[in-house]
C-alpha positions in Angstrom: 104.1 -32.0 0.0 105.8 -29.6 2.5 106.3 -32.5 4.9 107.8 -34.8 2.6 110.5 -32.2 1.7 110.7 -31.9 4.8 111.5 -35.4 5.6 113.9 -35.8 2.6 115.9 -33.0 3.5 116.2 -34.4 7.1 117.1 -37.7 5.6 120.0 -36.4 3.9 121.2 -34.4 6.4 120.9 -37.5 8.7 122.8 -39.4 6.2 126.1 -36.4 5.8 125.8 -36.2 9.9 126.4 -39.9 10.1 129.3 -39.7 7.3 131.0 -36.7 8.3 134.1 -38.2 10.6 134.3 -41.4 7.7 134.8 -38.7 4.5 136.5 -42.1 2.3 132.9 -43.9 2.7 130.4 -41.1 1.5 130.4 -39.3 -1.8 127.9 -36.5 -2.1 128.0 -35.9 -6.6 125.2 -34.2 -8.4 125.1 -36.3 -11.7 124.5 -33.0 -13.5 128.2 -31.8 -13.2 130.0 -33.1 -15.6 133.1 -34.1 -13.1 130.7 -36.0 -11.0 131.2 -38.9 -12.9 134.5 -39.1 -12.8 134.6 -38.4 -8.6 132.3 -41.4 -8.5 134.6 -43.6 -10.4 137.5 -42.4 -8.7 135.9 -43.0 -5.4 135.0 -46.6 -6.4 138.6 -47.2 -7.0 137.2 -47.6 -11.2 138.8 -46.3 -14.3 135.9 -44.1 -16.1 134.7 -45.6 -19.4 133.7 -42.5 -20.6 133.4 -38.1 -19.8 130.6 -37.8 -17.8 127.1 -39.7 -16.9 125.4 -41.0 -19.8 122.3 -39.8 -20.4 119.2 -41.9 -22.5 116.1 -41.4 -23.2 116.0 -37.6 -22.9 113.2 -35.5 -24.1 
């Protein structure tokens, strides 16, 4: 398990390096903030429909 961690976090850290002169083609959100929604629209050039992320079939 430790190497695929490993691998991910490389990944995305490859990904933000790539990005990081080019801010207006990457957005970084964690869908569990409630404003991340509303970045993601907004960087999509999208009116939101609603708050925040819906969220189905919880448990």
């Amino acid at each position: 398990m430790k190497i695929y961690k490993s691998k991910y976090l490389k990944h995305n850290d490859d990904v933000e390096q790539y990005f990081i002169n080019r801010p207006d083609d990457f957005l970084k959100i964690n869908v569990a903030d409630s404003h991340s929604y509303k970045a993601m629209c907004e960087f999509l050039g999208h009116s939101p429909k609603r708050e925040k992320f819906e969220w189905k079939n919880q448990t």
